[in-house]
C-alpha positions in Angstrom: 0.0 0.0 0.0 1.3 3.4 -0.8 2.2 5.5 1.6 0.1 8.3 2.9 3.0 11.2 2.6 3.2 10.2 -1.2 -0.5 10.3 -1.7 -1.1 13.4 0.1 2.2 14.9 -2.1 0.6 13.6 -5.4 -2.4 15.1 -4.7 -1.1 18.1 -3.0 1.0 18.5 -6.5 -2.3 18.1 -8.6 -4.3 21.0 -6.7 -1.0 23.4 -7.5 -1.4 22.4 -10.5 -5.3 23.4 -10.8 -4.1 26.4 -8.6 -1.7 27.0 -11.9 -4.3 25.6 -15.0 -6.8 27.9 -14.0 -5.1 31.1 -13.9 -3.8 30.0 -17.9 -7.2 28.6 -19.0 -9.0 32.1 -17.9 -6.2 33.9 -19.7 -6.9 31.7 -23.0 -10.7 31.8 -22.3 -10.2 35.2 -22.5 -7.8 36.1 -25.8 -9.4 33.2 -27.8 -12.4 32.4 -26.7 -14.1 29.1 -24.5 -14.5 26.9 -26.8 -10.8 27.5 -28.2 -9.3 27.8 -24.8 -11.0 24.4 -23.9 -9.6 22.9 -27.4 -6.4 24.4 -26.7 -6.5 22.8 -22.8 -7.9 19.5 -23.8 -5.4 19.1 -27.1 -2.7 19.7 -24.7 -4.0 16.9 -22.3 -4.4 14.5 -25.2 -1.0 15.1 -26.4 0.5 14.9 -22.7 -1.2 11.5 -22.3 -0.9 9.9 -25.6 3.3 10.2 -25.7 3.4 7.7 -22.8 0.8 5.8 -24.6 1.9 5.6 -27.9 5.7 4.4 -26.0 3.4 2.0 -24.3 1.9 0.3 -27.5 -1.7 1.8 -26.7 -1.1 0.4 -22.8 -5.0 -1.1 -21.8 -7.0 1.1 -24.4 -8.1 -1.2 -26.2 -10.4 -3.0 -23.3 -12.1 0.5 -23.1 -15.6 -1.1 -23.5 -15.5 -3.4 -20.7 -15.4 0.1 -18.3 -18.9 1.0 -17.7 -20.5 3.8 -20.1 -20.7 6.0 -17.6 -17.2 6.1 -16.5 -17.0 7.3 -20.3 -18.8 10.6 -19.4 -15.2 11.9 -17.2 -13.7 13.6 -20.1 -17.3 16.0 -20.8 -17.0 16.6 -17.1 -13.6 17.8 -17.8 -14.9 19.9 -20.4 -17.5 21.5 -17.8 -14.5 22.1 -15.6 -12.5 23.9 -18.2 -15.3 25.9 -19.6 -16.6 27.3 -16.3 -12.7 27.9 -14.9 -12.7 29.5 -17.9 -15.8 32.0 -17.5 -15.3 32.4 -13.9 -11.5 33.7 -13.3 -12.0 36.8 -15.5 -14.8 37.7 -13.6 -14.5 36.5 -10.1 -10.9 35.5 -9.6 -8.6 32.8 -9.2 -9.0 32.3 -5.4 -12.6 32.4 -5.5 -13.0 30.3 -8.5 -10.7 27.8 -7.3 -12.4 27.6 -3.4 -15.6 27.2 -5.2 -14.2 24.0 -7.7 -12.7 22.6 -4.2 -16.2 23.1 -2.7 -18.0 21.5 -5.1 -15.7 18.4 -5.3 -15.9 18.0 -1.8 -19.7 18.0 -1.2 -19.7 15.6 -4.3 -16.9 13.5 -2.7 -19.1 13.2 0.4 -21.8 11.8 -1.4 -20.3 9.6 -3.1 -18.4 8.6 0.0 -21.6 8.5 1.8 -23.3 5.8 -0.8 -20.3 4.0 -2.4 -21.4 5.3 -5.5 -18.9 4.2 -8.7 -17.5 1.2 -6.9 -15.3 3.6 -4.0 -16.2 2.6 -1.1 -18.5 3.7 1.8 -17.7 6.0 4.4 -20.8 7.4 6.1 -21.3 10.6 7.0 -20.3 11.7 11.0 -21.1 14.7 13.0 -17.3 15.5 12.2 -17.6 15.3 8.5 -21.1 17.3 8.9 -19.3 20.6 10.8 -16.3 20.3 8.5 -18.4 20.8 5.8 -20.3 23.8 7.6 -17.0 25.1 7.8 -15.8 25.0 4.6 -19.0 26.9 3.1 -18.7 29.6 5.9 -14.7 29.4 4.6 -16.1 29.4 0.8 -18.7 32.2 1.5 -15.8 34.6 2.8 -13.4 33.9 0.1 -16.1 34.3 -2.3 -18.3 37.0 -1.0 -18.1 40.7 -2.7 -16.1 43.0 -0.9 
């Protein structure tokens, strides 16, 4: 089992990395438009991935249609991420933006948690889990709210 100081560094690395895509993406958004920025962001993905792949002779690809169709849908919700990082830097911030995207995935994560939804599985809900929550939209509400 992996440690927990690698996993937490992983995905410590992967929120700078948000912390750094979203910043760009509004930029992008902004000088060529969504649906080009989004292009631009997913294009750059595709090529990221696909070098290892190709090196890999197409790695487990080809046993894409034994993963459940709805599994399939992740790379649209990656387009909704891109789109509304995209729409919502310019006009809100990066800060903001980015405490509402870790919002959002958090209060998803606890439902999913909560059910074992997607084959993860389930870790109910507590009285802890309840007030951290409560906490984080009273965090998200001062981040957010207009000055």
């Amino acid at each position: 089992m992996e440690s927990v100081l690698l996993v937490a560094t992983l995905v410590l690395t992967a929120g700078i990395a948000v912390g750094l895509q979203s910043p760009m993406v509004g930029a992008l958004a902004q000088r060529l438009g969504p649906l080009e920025g989004i292009f631009i962001v997913h294009l750059g993905g595709a090529i990221l991935s696909g070098i290892p792949l190709l090196w890999m002779a197409g790695g487990n690809l080809g046993n894409f249609r034994a993963v459940p169709w709805l599994f399939l849908l992740a790379g649209g919700f990656g387009v909704i991420v891109v789109a509304a990082i995209g729409f919502a830097v310019p006009r809100i911030g990066v800060a903001p933006t980015t405490v509402l995207l870790v919002v959002g995935q958090l209060l998803i994560g606890t439902l999913i948690d909560q059910f074992g939804w997607m084959g993860s599985g389930v870790r109910p809900l507590d009285l802890g889990k309840i007030i951290g929550l409560g906490l984080l939209m009273l965090g998200a509400w001062l981040v957010v709210r207009p000055s």
